[in-house]
Residue frames as qw, qx, qy, qz and C-alpha x, y, z in Angstrom:
[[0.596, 0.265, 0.125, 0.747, -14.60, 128.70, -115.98],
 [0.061, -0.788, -0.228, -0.569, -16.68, 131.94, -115.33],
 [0.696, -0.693, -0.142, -0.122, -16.26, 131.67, -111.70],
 [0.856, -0.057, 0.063, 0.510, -12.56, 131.02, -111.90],
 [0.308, 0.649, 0.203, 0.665, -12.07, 133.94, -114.15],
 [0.290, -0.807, -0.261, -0.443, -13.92, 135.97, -111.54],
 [0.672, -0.711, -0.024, 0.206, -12.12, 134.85, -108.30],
 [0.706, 0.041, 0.090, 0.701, -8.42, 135.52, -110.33],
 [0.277, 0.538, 0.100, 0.790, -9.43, 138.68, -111.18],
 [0.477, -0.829, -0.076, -0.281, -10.79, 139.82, -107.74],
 [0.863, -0.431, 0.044, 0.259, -7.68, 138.26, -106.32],
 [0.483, 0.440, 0.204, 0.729, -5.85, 140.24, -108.79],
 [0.081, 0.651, 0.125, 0.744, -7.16, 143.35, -107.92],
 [0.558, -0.825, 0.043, 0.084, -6.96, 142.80, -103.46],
 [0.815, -0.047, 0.115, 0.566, -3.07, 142.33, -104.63],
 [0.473, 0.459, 0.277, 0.699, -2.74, 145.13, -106.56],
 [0.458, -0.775, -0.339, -0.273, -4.43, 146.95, -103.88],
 [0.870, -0.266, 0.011, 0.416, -1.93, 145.73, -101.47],
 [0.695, -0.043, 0.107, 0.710, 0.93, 146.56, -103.03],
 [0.030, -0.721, -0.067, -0.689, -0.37, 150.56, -103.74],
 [0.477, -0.861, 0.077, -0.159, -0.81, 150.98, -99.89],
 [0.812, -0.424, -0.058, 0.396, 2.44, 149.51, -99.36],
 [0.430, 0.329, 0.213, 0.814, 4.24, 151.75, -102.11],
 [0.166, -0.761, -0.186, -0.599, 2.45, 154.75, -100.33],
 [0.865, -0.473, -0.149, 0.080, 3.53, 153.31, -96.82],
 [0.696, 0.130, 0.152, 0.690, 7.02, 153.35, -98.18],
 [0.247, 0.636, 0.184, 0.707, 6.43, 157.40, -98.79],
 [0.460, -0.810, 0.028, -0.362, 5.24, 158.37, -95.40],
 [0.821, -0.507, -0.065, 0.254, 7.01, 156.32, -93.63],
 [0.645, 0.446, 0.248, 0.568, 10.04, 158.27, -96.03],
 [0.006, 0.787, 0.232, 0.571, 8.84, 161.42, -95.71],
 [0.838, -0.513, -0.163, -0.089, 8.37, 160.58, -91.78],
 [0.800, -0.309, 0.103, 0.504, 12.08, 159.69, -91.05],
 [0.175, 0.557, 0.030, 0.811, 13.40, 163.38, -93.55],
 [0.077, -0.748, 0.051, -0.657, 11.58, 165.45, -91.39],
 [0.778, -0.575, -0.147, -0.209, 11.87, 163.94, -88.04],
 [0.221, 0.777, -0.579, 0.113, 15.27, 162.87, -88.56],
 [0.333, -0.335, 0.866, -0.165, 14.45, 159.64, -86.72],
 [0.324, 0.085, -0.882, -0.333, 14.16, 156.33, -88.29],
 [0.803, -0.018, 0.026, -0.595, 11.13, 154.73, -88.43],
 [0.086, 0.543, -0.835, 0.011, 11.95, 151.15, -86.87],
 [0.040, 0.219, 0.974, 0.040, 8.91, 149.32, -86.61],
 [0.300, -0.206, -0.452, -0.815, 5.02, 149.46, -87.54],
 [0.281, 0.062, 0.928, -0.239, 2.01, 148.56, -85.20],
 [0.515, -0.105, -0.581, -0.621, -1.14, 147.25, -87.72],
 [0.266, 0.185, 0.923, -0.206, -4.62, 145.98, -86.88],
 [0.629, 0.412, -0.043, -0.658, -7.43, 145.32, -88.48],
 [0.920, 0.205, 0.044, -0.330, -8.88, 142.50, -90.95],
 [0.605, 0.707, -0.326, -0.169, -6.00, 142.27, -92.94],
 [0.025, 0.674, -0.722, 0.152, -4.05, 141.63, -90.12],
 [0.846, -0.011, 0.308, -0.436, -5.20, 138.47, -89.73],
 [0.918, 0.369, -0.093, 0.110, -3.55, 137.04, -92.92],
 [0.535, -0.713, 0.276, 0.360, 0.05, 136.29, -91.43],
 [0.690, 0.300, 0.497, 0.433, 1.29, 136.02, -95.31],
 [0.159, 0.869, 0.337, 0.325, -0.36, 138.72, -96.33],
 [0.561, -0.818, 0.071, 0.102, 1.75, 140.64, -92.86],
 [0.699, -0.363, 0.438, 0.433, 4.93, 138.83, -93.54],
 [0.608, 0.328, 0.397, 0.604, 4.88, 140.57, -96.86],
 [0.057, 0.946, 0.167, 0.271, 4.59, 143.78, -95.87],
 [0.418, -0.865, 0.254, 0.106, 7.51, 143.79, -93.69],
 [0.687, -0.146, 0.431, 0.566, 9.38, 142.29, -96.24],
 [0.287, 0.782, 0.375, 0.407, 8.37, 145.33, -98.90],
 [0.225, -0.944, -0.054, -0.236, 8.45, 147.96, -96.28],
 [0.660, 0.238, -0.542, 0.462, 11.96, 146.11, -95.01],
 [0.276, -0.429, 0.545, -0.665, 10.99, 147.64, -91.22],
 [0.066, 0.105, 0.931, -0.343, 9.53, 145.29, -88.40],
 [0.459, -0.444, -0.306, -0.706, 5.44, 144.63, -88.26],
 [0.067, 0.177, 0.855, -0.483, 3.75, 143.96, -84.66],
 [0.296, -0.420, -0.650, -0.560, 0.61, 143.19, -84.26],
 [0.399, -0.348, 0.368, -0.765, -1.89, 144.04, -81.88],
 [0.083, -0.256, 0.946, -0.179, -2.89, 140.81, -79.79],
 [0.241, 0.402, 0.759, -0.452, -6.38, 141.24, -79.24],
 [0.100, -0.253, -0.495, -0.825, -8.79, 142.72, -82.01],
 [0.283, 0.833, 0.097, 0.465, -10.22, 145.38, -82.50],
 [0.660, -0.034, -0.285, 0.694, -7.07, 146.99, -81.03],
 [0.148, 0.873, -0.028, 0.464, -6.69, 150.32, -79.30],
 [0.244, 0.699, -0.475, 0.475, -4.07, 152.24, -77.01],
 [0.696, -0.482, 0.395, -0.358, -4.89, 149.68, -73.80],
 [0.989, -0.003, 0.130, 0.071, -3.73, 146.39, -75.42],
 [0.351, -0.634, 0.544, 0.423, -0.70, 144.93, -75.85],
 [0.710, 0.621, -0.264, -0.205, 1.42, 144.30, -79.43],
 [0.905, -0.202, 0.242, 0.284, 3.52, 141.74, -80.12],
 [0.102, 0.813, -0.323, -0.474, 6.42, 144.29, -81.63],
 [0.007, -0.564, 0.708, 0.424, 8.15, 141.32, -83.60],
 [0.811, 0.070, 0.524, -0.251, 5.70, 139.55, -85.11],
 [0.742, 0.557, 0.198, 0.316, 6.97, 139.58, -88.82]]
């Protein structure tokens, strides 16, 4: 039961986690498209997280823009992204 307890509430609290960077995402990316004056029309992400395609496919349904990923981990400005993964 202890152990249960423990993983709900740790799973509780990468969620809750989550959903603050996205609700801060949501501001810059805000903020971003005011002063620029152009829309922000897709995101590219890597890293651990990206990994969980759930975890992806809800952020681009939150954030309501496209997510690509980067093909190859650990990503930088040589590789390619797949703009439409989610």
């Amino acid at each position: 039961m202890l152990v249960a307890m423990c993983l709900e509430e740790n799973m509780r609290s990468v969620f809750e986690k989550f959903l603050i960077a996205v609700i801060v995402l949501l501001k810059v990316i805000d903020a971003m498209n005011k002063d620029s004056g152009i829309t922000v029309s897709s995101l590219k992400v890597d890293g651990g997280m990206t990994s969980n395609n759930l975890l992806m496919q809800l952020q681009a349904d939150l954030v309501g823009i496209d997510v690509g990923m980067f093909t190859h981990f650990p990503a930088d400005t040589n590789q390619d992204w797949d703009p439409g993964s989610f």
